[in-house]
C-alpha positions in Angstrom: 4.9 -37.2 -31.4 4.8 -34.4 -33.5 2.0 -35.7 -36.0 -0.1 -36.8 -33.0 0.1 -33.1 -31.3 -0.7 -32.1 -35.1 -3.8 -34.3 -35.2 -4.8 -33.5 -31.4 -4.5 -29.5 -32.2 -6.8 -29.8 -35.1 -9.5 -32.1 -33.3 -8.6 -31.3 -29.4 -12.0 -32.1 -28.2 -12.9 -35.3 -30.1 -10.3 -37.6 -28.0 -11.0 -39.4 -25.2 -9.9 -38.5 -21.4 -7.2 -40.7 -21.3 -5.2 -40.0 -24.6 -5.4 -36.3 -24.0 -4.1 -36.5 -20.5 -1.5 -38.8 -22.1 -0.5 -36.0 -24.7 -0.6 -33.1 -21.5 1.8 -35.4 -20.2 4.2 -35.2 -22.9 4.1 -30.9 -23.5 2.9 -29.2 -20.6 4.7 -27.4 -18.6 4.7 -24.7 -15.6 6.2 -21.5 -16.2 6.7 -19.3 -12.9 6.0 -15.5 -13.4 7.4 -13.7 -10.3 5.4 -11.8 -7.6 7.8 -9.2 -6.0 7.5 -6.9 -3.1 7.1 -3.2 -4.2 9.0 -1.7 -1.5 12.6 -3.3 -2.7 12.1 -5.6 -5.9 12.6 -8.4 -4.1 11.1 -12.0 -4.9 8.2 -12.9 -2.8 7.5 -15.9 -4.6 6.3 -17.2 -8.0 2.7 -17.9 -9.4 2.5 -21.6 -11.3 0.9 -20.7 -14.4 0.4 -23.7 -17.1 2.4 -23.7 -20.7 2.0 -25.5 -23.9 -1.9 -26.0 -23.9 -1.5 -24.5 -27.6 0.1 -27.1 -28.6 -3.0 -29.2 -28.2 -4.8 -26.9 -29.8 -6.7 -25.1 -27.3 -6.7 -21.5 -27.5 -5.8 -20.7 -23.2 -5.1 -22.9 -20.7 -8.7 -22.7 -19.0 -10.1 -23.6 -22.5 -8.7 -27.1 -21.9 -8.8 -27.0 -17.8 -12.6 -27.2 -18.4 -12.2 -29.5 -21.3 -10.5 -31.9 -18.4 -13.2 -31.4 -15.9 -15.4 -32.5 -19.1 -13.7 -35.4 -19.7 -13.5 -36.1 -15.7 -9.5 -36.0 -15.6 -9.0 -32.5 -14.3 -8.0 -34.1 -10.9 -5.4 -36.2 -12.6 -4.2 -32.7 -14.5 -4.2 -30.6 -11.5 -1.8 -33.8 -9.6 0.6 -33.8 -12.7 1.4 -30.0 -12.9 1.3 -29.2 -8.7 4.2 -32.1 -9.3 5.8 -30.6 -11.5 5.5 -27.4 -10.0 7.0 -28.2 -7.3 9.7 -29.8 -8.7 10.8 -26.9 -10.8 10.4 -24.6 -7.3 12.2 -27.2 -5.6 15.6 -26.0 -7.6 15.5 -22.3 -7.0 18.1 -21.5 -4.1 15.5 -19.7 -1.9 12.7 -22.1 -2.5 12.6 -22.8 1.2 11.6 -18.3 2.1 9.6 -17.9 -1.1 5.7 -18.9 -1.9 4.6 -20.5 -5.1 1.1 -19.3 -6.1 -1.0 -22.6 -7.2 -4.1 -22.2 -8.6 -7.2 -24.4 -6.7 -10.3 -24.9 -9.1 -13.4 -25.0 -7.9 -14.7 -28.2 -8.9 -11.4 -30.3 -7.4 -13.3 -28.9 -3.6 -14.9 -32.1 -3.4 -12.0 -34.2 -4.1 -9.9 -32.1 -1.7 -8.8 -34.6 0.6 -7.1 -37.1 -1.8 -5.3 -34.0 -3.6 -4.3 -32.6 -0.8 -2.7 -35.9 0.3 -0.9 -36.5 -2.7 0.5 -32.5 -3.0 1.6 -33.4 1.0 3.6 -36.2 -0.3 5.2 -34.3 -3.0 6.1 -31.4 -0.5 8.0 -34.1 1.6 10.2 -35.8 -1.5 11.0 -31.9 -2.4 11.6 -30.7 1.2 9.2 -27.5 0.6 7.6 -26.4 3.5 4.0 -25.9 3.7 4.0 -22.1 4.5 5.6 -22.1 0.9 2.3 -23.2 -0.7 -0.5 -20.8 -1.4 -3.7 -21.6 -2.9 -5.2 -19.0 -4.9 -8.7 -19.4 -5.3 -10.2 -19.0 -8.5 -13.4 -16.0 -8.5 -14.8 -17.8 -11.8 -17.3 -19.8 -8.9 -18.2 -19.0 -5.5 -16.0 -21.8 -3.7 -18.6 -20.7 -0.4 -21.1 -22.9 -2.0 -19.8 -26.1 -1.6 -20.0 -28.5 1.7 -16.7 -29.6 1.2 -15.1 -25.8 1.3 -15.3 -25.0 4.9 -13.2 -28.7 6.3 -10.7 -27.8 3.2 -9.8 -24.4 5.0 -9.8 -25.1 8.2 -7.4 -28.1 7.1 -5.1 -25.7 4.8 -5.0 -23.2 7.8 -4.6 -26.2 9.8 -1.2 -27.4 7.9 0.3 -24.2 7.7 -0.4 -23.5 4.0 -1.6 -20.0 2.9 -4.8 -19.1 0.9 -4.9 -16.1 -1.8 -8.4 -14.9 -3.2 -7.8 -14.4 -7.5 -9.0 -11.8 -9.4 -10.4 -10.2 -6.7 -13.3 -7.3 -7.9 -14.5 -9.4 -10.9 -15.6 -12.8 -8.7 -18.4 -14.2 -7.2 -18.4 -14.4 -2.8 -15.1 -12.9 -2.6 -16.9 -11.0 0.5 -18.3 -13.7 1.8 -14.9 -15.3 1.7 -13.1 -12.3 3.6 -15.8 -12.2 6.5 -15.7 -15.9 7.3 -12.3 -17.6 6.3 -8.9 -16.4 7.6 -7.2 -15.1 4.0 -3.3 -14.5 3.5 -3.6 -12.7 0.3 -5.5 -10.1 -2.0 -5.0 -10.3 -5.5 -7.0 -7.3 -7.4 -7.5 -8.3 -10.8 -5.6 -6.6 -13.8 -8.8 -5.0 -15.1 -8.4 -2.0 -12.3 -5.1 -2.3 -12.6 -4.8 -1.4 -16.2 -4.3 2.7 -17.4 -5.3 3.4 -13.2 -3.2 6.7 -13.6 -5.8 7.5 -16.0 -8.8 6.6 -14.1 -9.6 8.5 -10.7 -12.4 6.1 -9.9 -9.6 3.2 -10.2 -7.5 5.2 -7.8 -10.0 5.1 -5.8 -11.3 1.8 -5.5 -7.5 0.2 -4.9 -6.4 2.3 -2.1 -9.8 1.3 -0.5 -9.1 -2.4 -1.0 -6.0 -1.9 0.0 -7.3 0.0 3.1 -9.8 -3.0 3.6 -7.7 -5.4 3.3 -5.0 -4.1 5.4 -7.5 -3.6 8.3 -8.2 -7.4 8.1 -4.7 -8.3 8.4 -4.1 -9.2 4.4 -1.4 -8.6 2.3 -2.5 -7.0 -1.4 -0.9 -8.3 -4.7 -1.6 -6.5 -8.3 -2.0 -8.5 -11.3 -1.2 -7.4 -14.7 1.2 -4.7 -14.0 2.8 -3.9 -17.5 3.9 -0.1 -16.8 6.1 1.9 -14.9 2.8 4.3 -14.1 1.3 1.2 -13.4 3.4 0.1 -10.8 4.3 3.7 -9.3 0.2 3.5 -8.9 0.1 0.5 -7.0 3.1 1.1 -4.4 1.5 4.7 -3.9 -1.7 2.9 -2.7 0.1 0.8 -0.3 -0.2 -2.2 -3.1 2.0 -4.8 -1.3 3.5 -6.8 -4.3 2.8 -7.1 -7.7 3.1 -8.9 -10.9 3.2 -8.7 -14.6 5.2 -7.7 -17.8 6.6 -4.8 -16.2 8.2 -7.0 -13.8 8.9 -10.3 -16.0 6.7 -12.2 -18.2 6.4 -15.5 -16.9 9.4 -18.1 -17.8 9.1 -22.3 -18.2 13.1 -21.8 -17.7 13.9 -21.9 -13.9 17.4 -20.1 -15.2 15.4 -16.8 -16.1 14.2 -16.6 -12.7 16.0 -13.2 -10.5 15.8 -13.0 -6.4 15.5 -9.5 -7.0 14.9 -6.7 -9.6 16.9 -3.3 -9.1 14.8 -1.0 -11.6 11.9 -1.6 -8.8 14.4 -0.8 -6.3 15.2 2.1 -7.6 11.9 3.1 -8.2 11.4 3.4 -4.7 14.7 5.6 -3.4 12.5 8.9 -3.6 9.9 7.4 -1.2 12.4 5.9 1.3 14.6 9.3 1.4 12.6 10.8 3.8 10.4 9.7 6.6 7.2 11.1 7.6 6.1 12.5 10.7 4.2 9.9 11.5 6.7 7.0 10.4 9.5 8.4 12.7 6.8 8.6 16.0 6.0 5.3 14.9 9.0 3.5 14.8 9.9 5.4 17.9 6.8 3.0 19.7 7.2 -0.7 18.0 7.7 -3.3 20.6 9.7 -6.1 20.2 7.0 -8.4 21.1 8.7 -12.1 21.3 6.6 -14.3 18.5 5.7 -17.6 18.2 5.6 -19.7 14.8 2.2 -21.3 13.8 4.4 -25.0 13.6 5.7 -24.2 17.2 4.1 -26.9 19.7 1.7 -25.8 22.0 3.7 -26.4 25.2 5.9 -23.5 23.6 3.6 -21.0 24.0 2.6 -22.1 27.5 6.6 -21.8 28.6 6.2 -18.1 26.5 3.1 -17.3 29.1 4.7 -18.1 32.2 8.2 -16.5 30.8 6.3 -13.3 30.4 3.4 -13.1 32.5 2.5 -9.5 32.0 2.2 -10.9 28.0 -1.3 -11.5 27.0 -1.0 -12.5 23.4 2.1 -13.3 21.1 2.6 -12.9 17.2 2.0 -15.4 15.3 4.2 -16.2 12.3 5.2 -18.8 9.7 8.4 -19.7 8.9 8.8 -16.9 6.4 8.6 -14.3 8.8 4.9 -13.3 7.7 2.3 -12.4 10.6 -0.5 -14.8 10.9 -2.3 -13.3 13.7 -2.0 -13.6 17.3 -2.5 -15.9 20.0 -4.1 -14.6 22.9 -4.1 -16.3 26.7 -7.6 -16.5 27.1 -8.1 -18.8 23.8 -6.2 -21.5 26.1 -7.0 -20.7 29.5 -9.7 -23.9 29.0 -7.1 -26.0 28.7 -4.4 -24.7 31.4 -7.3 -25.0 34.1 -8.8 -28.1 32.7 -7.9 -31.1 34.9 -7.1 -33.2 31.9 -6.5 -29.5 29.4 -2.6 -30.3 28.7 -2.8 -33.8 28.2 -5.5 -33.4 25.5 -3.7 -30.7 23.8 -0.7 -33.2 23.7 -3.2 -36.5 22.0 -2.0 -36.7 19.2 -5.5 -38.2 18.3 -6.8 -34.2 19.3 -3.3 -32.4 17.8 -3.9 -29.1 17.4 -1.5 -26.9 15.6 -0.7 -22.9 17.3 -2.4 -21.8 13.5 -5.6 -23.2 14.8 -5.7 -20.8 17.7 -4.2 -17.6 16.2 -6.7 -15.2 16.0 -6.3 -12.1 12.9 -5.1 -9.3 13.6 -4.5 -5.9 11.7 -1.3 -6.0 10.1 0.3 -2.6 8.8 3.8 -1.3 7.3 6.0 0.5 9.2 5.9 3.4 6.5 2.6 4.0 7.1 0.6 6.7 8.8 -1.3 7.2 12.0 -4.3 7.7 10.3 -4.0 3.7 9.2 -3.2 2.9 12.6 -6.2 4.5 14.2 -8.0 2.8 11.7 -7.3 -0.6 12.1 -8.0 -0.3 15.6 -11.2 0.9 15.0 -12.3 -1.6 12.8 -11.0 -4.6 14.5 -13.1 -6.1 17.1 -11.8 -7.0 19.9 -8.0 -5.8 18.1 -5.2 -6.3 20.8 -2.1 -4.8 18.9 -1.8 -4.1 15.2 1.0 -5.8 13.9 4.0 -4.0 12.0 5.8 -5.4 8.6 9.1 -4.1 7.2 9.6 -5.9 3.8 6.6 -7.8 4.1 8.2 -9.2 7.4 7.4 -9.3 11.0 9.1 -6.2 12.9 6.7 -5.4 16.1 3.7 -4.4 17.2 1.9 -1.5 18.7 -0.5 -1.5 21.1 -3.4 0.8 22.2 -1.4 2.2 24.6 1.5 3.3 22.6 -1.1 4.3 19.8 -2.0 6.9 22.4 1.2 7.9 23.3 2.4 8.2 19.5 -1.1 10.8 19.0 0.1 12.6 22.0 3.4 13.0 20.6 2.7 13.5 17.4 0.0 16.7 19.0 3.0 18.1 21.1 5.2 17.8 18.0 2.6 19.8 16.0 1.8 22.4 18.5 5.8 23.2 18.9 6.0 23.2 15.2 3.5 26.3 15.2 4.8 29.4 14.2 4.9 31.5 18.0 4.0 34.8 15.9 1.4 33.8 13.7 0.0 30.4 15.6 -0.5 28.6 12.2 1.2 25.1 11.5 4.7 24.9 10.3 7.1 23.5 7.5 6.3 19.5 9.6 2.8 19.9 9.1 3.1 21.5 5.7 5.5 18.5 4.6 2.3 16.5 6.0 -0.1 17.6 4.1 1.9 17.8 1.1 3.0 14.0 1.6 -0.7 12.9 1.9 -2.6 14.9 -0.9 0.0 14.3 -3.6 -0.8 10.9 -3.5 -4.7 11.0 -3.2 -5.3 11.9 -7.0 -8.9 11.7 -6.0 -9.2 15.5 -6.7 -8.0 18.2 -8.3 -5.2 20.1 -5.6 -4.0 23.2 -6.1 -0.6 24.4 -3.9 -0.3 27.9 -3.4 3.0 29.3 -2.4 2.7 33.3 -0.6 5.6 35.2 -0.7 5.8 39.1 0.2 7.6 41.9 -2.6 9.4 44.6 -0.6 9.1 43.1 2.7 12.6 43.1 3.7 12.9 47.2 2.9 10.1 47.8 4.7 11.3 46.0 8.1 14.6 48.0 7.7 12.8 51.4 7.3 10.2 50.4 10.0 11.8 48.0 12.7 11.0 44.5 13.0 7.5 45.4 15.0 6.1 46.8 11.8 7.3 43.5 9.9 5.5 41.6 12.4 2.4 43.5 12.3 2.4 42.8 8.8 2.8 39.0 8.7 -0.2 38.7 11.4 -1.8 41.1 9.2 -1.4 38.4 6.5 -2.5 35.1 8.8 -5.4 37.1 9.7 -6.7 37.4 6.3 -5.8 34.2 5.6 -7.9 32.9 8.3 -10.8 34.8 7.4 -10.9 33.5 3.6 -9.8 30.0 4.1 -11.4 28.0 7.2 -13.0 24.9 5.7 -12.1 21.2 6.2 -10.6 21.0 2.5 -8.6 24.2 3.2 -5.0 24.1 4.6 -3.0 27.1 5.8 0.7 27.4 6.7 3.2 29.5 7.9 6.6 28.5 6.4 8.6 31.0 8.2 9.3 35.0 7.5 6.8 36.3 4.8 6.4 33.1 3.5 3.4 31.3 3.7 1.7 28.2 2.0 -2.2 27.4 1.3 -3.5 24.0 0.0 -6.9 23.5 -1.8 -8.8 20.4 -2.7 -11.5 19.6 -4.6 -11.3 23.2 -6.0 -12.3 24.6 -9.3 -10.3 26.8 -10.6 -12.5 29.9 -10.5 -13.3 29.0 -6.8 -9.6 28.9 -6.6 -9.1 32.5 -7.8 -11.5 34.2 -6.1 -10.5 33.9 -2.7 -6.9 34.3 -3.8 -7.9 37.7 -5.5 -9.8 38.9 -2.2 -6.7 38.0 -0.4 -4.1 39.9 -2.3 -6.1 42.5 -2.3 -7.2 43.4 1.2 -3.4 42.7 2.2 -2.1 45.0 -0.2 -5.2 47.9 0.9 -4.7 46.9 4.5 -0.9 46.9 4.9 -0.4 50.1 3.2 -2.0 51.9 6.4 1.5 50.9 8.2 3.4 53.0 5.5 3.7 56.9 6.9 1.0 58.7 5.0 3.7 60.5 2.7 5.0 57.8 1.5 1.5 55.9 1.0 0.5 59.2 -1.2 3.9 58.8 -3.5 3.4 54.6 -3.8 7.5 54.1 -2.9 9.9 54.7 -0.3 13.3 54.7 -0.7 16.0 52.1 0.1 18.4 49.5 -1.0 17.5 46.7 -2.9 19.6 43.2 -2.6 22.5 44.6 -4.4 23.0 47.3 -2.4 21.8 50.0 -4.2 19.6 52.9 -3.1 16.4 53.3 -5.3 13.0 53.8 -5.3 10.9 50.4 -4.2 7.1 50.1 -4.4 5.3 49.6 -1.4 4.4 45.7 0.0 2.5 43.2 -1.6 2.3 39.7 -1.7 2.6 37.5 -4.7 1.3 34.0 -5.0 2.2 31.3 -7.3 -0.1 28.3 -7.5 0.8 25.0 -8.6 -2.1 22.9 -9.8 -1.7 18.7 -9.6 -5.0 17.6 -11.5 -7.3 15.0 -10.8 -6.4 11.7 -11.2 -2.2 12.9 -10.7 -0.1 10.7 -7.8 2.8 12.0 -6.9 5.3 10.6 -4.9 8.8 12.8 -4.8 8.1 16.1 -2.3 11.5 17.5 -4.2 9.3 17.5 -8.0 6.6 19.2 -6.4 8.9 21.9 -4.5 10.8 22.5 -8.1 7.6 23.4 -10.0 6.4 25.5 -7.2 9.9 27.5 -7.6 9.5 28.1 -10.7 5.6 29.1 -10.5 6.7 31.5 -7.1 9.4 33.4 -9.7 6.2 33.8 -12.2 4.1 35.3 -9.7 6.7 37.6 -9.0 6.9 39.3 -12.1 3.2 39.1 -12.8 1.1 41.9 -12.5 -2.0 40.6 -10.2 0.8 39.1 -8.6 -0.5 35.7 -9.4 0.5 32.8 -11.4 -1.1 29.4 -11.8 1.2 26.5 -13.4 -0.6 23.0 -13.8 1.7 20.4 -13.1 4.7 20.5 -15.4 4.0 24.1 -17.3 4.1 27.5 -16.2 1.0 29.7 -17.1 0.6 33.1 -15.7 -3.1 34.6 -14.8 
């Protein structure tokens, strides 16, 4: 064996299709690298990648995958290793709620009915159901093109397997596949996943995939995740699961397989610390809409209709709890009113299955915002619901109605959060914005914390009505110099009071800051009596106690700068660095200090 492996390795494409299938027999091997959902660490499944091709001597495995299709045995290749596959899956302990990734070449499209038989078989002598098959199909060809392509999906869709498009963003009709074939998975390829902390144009182009794919009701997988910045990347765009070194390298040993991965977990404490807004209002709305599952017979969902007949559409799942769509009244409203409708749903020569009347729908995590919501309605047509995921599992839906009713909520919610004296958003809408921009690394941001000096000797000389005057004296000026879309003003309470830039430069950043701190310390020293205006001090106690001269009011800003290209995820982190930057402004002269992200500098 080992002198023929020798011989094949130095000549691998001189032999003949027979002998080298023979030999692929002997030391191939699937190895199962695991996909894992971001929000936990858990195992999602396992992608069925092929091992000991070097061994023949060919350099990667699609170096002798298209040696095979040369040689005309690549069906009889592709047979062997989905046996063995799923053999090897068949001995993991949660086989039966996890999804092996198999790989479907173009060129076996033609010969998709006789593969498909034969991997149906196999499924039943395992006992692997078919919602725990997905076929990921390869971008190297546009599988659109061929005749065969359109009966092979409706036929997956039709068995209850799911479909995953590879590599997508470096293939060929990945589009045309999305608009006209119902897809369970988005993998983005590893080149936009590789250094994307570094790259603002990455950043950009996943969390609108993401987005996109979302909206269609499509779950997102990264490939080639290898660092921890990596990964913090993807779940901060809303990256469903990912694989790659990071998590495990992939493993022929079914021993070295984990159901879960705690240093993912723990990644993800910070983010699940503290709800949003918007997650809480949210959550507050799901319904418990009763599902169906896409294997269910169709006389189910007729008992489901006339059990709840102010129910227009159910959920569709599989048997791992994953949405597949809906199924909607209408879409069998032909068949209740048809003389003969129920009978020829029940032929078994017409069998239809519920997955071949679920329609998509726009699926969405429960962490997410109401921005996403409103957006999947919009881009739905004819959308119904938009269906909720906890864990990458079913967990309610929300309709148009309770979409309205969590906007309303969330506007009454806002407008009692607004500071009464100064009528400028609070500390929820401040958290908000802070939540939202940190992670959009699109542009440079720049936080700017306003805090006034002497303010609480003034109030005492002056009464409270003074210390009012001057904090609307403050918002006012605030107003005037920041207005715009990209601008964000807030009153945190007191003299406190928070402004948020994007897109800024840092001289367009300055200059209205200057202007600000100026006017407010001209302006409010008109509410000082004119004797102690002319002297610059009055006197009173500072915070110890002691009597002394303090300097008339100003305000002192320290501004935190995240640069371009920065995602950041922990709201503490960012509070921190602005503490220290506020304790530099305060000793600062102008009364301003700017600290980029992790340093302190003082203008």
């Amino acid at each position: 064996m080992a002198a023929l492996t020798k011989e094949i390795s130095a000549f691998p494409h001189t032999y003949a299709g027979e002998k080298l299938l023979s030999i692929a027999k002997l030391v191939l091997d699937p190895a199962f690298q695991p996909v894992v959902e971001t929000a936990t660490g858990a195992v999602f499944g396992y992608e069925s990648l092929m091992r000991g091709h070097d061994q023949m001597g060919f350099s990667s495995p699609l170096d002798l995958i298209d040696r095979m299709a040369e040689i005309g045995q690549l069906s009889a290749l592709d047979q062997m290793m989905a046996g063995r596959a799923l053999a090897k899956f068949s001995t993991l302990p949660d086989f039966r709620s996890s999804t092996l990734f198999i790989n479907l070449d173009f060129r076996l499209i033609a010969e998709s009915a006789p593969m498909l038989d034969a991997l149906v078989r196999h499924l039943k002598t395992h006992m692997v159901p078919p919602s725990s098959i997905c076929f990921e199909l390869s971008e190297r060809f546009d599988n659109t093109t061929s005749p065969e392509f359109g009966p092979l999906m409706a036929r997956l869709r039709r068995s209850g397997f799911k479909v995953a498009i590879d590599d997508f963003g470096v293939g060929r009709g990945e589009y045309k596949l999305l608009a006209d074939y119902p897809i369970d998975y988005l993998k983005i390829d590893q080149y936009f996943i590789r250094d994307i902390g570094d790259s603002a144009k990455k950043q950009h182009l996943v969390r609108n995939i993401v987005g996109m794919a979302h909206t269609l009701g499509i779950r997102v997988i990264a490939e080639g995740v290898e660092t921890e910045e990596e990964f913090l990347s993807c779940r901060e765009f809303g990256v469903d699961m990912v694989q790659g070194y990071y998590i495990a390298r992939p493993s022929v040993n079914v021993d070295d397989q984990k159901r879960n991965y705690p240093h993912l977990r723990d990644k993800s404490k910070n983010r699940a610390a503290g709800r949003s807004l918007d997650e809480l209002l949210i959550r507050k709305q799901v319904e418990a809409i009763p599902s169906v599952y896409e294997n269910d017979s169709v006389e189910t969902v007729f008992e489901m209709f006339r059990q709840n007949p102010d129910q227009s559409y159910f959920p569709v799942l599989n048997v791992n709890n994953e949405p597949r769509g809906i199924i909607q009244e209408k879409e069998l409203k032909e068949y209740i009113y048809h003389p003969f409708g129920r009978d020829l749903l029940k032929n078994r020569d017409y069998l239809r299955s519920i997955s071949y009347f679920a329609k998509a729908a726009p699926i969405v995590s429960l962490d997410s915002g109401t921005d996403d919501l409103v957006t999947a309605f919009a881009n739905m047509e004819g959308c119904h619901c938009v269906l909720l995921t906890e864990n990458m599992r079913y967990s309610g839906a929300i309709s148009a109605a309770s979409l309205i009713k969590i906007l309303n909520e969330k506007q009454l919610k806002t407008a009692q959060d607004q500071n009464p004296l100064t009528g400028l958003p609070g500390n929820l809408a401040i958290l908000d914005f802070l939540r939202h921009t940190s992670k959009d690394g699109d542009e440079r941001r720049y936080y700017c914390y306003c805090d006034f000096d002497n303010f609480k000797p003034f109030n005492d000389r002056y009464g409270f009505h003074a210390g009012d005057h001057a904090i609307s004296l403050f918002a006012a000026l605030m107003r005037r110099y920041f207005f715009h879309e990209s601008e964000f003003i807030g009153h945190v309470g007191g003299d406190d009071f928070f402004i948020g830039l994007t897109g800024y430069t840092e001289e367009e950043m300055i200059h209205p800051l200057g202007r600000l701190l100026n006017d407010f310390a001209s302006e409010v020293a008109d509410l000082y009596s004119e004797e102690e205006r002319g002297r610059g001090y009055i006197m009173g106690h500072d915070r110890q106690g002691v009597e002394r001269k303090i300097g008339l009011m100003r305000c002192s800003i320290g501004v935190l700068e995240i640069p371009e290209g920065a995602v950041i995820s922990d709201i503490d982190r960012i509070s921190a660095e602005i503490a220290h930057v506020k304790a530099g402004a305060k000793i600062s002269d102008t009364g301003l200090c700017i600290a980029r992200l992790g340093e302190i500098e003082r203008a």
